[in-house]
Biopython code that builds the backbone (N, CA, C, O; Angstrom):
import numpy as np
from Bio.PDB.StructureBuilder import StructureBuilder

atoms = [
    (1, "UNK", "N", (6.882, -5.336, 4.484)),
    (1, "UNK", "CA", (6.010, -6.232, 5.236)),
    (1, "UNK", "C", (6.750, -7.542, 5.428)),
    (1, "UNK", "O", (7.259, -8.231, 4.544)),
    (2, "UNK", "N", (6.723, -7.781, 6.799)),
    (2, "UNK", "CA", (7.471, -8.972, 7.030)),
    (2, "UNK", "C", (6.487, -10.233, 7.383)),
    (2, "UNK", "O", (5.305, -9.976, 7.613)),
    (3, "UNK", "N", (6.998, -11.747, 7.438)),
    (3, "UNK", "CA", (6.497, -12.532, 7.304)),
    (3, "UNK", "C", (5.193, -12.269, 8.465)),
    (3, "UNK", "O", (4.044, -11.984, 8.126)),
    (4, "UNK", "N", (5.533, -12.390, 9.498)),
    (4, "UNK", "CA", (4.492, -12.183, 10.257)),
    (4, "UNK", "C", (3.466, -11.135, 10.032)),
    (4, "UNK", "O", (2.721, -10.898, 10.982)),
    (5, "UNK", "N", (3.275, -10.347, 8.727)),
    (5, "UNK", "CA", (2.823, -9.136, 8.491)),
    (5, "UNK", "C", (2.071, -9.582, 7.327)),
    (5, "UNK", "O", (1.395, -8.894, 6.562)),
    (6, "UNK", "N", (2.261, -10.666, 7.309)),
    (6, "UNK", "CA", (1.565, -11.143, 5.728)),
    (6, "UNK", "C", (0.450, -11.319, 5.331)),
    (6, "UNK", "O", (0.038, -12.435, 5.650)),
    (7, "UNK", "N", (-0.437, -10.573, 4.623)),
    (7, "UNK", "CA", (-1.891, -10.842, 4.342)),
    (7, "UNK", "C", (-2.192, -12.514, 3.215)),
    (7, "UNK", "O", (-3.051, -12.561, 2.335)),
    (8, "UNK", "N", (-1.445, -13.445, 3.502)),
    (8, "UNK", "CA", (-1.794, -13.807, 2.339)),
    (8, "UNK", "C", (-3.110, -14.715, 2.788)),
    (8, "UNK", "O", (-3.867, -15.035, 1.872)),
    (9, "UNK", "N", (-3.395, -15.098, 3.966)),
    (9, "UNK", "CA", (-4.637, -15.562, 4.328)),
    (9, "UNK", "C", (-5.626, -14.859, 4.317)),
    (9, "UNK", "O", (-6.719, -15.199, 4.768)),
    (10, "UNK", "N", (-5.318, -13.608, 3.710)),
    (10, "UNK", "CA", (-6.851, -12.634, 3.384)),
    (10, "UNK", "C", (-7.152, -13.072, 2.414)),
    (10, "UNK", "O", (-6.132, -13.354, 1.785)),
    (11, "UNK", "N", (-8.594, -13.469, 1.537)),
    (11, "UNK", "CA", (-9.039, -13.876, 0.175)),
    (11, "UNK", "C", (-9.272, -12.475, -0.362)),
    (11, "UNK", "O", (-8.624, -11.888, -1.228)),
    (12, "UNK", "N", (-10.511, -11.985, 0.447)),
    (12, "UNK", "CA", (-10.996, -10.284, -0.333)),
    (12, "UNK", "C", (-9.970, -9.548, -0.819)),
    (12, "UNK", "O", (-8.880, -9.338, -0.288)),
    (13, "UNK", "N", (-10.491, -9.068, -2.134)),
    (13, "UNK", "CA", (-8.987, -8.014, -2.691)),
    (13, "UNK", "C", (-8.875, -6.510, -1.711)),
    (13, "UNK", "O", (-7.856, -6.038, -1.206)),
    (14, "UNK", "N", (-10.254, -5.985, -1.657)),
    (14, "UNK", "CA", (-10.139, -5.127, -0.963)),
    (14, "UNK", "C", (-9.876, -4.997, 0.733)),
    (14, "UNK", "O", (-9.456, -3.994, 1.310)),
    (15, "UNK", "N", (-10.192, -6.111, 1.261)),
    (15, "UNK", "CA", (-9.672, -6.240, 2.876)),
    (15, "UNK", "C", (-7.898, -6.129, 2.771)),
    (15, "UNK", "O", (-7.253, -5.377, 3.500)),
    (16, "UNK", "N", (-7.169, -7.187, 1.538)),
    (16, "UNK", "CA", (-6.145, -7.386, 1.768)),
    (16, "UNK", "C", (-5.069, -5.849, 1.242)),
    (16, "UNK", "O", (-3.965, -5.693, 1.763)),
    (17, "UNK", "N", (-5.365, -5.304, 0.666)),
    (17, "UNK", "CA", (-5.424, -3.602, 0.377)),
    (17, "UNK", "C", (-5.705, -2.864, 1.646)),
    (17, "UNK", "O", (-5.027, -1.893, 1.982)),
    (18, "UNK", "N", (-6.486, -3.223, 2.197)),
    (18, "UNK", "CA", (-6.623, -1.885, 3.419)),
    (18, "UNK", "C", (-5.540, -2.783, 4.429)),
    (18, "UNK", "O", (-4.943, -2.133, 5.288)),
    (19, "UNK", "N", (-5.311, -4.101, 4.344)),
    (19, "UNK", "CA", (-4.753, -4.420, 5.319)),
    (19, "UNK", "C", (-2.893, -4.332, 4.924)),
    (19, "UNK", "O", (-2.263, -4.621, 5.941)),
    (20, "UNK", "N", (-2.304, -4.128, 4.164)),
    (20, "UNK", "CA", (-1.538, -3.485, 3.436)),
    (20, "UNK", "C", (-1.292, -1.989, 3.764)),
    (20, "UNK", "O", (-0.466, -1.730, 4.640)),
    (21, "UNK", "N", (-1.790, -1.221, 3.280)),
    (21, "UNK", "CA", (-2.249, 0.297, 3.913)),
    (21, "UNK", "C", (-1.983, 0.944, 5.176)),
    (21, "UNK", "O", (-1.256, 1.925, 5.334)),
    (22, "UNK", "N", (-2.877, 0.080, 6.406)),
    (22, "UNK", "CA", (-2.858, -0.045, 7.218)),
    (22, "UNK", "C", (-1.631, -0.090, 7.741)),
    (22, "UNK", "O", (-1.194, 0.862, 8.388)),
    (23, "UNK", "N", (-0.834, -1.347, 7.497)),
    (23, "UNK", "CA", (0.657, -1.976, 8.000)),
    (23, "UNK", "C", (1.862, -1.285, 7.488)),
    (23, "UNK", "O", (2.973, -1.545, 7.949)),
    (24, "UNK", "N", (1.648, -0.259, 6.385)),
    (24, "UNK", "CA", (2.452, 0.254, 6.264)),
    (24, "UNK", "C", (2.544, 1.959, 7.018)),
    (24, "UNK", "O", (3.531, 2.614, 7.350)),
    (25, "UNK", "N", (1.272, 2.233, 7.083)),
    (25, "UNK", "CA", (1.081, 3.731, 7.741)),
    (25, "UNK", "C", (1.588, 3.197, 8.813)),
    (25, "UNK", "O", (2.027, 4.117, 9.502)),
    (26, "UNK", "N", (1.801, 1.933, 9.443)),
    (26, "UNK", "CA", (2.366, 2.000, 10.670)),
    (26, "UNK", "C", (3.706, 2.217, 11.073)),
    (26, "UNK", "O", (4.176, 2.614, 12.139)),
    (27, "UNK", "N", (4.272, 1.842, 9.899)),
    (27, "UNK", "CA", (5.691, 1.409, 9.826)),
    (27, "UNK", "C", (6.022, 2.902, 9.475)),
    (27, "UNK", "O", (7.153, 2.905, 8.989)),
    (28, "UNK", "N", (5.457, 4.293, 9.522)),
    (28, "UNK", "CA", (6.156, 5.496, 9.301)),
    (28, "UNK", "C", (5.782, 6.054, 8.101)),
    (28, "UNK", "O", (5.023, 5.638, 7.226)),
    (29, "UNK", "N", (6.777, 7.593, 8.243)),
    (29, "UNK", "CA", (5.940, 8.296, 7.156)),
    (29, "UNK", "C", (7.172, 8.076, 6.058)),
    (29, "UNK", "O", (6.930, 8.497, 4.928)),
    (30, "UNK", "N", (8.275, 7.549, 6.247)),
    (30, "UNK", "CA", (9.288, 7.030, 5.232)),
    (30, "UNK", "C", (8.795, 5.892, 4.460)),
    (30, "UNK", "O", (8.752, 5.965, 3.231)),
    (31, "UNK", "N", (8.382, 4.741, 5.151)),
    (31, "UNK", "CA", (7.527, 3.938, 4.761)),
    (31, "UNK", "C", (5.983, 4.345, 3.209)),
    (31, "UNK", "O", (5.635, 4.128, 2.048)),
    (32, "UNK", "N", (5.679, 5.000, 4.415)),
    (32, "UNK", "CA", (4.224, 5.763, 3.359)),
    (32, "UNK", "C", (4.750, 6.562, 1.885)),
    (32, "UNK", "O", (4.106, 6.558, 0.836)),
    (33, "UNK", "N", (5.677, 7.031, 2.037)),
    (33, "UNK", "CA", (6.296, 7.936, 0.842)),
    (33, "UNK", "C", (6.856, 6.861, -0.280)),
    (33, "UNK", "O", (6.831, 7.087, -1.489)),
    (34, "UNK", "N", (7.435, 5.489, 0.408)),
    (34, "UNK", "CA", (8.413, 4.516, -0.728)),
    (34, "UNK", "C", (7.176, 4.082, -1.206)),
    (34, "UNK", "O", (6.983, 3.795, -2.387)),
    (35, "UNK", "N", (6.353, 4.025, -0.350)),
    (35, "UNK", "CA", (4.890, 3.185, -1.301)),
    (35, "UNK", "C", (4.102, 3.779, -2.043)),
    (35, "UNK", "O", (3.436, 3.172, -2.882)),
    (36, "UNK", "N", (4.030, 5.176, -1.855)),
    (36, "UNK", "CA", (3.219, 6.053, -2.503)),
    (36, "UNK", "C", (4.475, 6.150, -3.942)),
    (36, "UNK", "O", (3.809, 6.268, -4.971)),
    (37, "UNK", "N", (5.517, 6.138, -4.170)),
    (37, "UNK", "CA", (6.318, 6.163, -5.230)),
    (37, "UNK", "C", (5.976, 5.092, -5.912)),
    (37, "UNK", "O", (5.484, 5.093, -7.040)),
    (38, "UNK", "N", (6.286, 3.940, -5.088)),
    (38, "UNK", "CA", (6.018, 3.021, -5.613)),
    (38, "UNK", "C", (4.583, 3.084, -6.485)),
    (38, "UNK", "O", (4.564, 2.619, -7.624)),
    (39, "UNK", "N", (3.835, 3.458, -6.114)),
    (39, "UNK", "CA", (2.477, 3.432, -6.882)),
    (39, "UNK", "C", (2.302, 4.382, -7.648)),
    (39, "UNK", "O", (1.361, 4.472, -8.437)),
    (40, "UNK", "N", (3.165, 5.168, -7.501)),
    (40, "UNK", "CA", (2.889, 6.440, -8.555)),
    (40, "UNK", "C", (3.304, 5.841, -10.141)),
    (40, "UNK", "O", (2.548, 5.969, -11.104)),
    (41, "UNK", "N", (5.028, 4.981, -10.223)),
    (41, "UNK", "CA", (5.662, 4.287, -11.049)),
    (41, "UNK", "C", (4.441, 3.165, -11.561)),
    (41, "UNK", "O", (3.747, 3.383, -12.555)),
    (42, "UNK", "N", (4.350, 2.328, -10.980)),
    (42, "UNK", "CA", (3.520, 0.769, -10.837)),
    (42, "UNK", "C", (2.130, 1.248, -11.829)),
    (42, "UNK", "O", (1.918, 0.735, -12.928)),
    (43, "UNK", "N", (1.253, 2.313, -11.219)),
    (43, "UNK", "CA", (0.501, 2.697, -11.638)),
    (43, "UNK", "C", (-0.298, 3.828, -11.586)),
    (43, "UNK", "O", (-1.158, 4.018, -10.726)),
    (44, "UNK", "N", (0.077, 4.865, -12.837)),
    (44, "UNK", "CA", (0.260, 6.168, -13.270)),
    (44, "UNK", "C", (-1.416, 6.695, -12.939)),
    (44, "UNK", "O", (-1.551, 7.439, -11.968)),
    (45, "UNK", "N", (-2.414, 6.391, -13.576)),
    (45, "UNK", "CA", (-3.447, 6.549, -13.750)),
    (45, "UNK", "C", (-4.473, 6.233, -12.414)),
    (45, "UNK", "O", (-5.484, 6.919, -12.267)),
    (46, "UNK", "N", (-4.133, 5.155, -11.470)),
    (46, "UNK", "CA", (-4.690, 5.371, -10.343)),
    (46, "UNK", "C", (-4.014, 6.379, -9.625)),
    (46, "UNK", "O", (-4.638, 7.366, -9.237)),
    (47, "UNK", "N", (-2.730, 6.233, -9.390)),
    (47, "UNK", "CA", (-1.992, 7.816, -8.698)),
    (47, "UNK", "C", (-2.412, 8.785, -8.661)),
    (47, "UNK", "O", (-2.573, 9.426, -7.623)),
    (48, "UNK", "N", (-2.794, 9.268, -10.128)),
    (48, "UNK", "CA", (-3.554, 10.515, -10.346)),
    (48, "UNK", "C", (-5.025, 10.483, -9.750)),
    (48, "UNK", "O", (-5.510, 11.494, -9.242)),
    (49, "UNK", "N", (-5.600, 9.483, -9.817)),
    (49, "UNK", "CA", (-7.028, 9.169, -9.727)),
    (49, "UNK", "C", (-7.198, 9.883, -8.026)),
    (49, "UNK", "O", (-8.041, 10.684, -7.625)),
    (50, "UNK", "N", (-6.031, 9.222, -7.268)),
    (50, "UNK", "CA", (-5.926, 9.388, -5.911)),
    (50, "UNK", "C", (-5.509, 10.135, -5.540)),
    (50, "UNK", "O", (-5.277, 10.139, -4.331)),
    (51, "UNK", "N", (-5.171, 11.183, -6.314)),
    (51, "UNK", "CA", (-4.424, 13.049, -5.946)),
    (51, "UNK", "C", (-3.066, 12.638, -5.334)),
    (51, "UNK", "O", (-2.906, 13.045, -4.183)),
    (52, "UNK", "N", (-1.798, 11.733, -5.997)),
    (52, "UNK", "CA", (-0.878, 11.420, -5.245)),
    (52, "UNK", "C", (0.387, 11.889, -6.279)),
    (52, "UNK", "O", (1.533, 11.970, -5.836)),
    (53, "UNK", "N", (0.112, 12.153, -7.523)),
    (53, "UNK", "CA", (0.835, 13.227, -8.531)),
    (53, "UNK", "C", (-0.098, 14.089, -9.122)),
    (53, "UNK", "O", (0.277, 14.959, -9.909)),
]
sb = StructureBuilder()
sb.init_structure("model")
sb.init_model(0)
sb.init_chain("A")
sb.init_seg("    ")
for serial, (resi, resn, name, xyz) in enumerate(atoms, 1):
    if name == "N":
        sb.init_residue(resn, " ", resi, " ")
    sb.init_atom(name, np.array(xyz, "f"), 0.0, 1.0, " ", f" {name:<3s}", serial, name[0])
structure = sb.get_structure()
């Protein structure tokens, strides 16, 4: 996510999450896979929660 891509003027946790989400499904399915790793590492127990290991 590049500067112009930046949620940081979102307050809500959950708007700024979908808006995250969002910006990256855009950016490809290479994109979607480094982040889904990324979250698998970051955090084990939601991963699973979310059928993503």
């Amino acid at each position: 996510i590049n500067k112009e891509e930046s949620a940081d003027e979102i307050q809500n946790k959950s708007d700024k999450a979908r808006f995250v989400i969002d910006t990256v499904r855009k950016k490809g399915e290479a994109a979607g896979s480094e982040m889904i790793d990324f979250l698998c590492e970051v955090d084990p127990f939601l991963s699973e929660h979310l059928g993503l290991i």
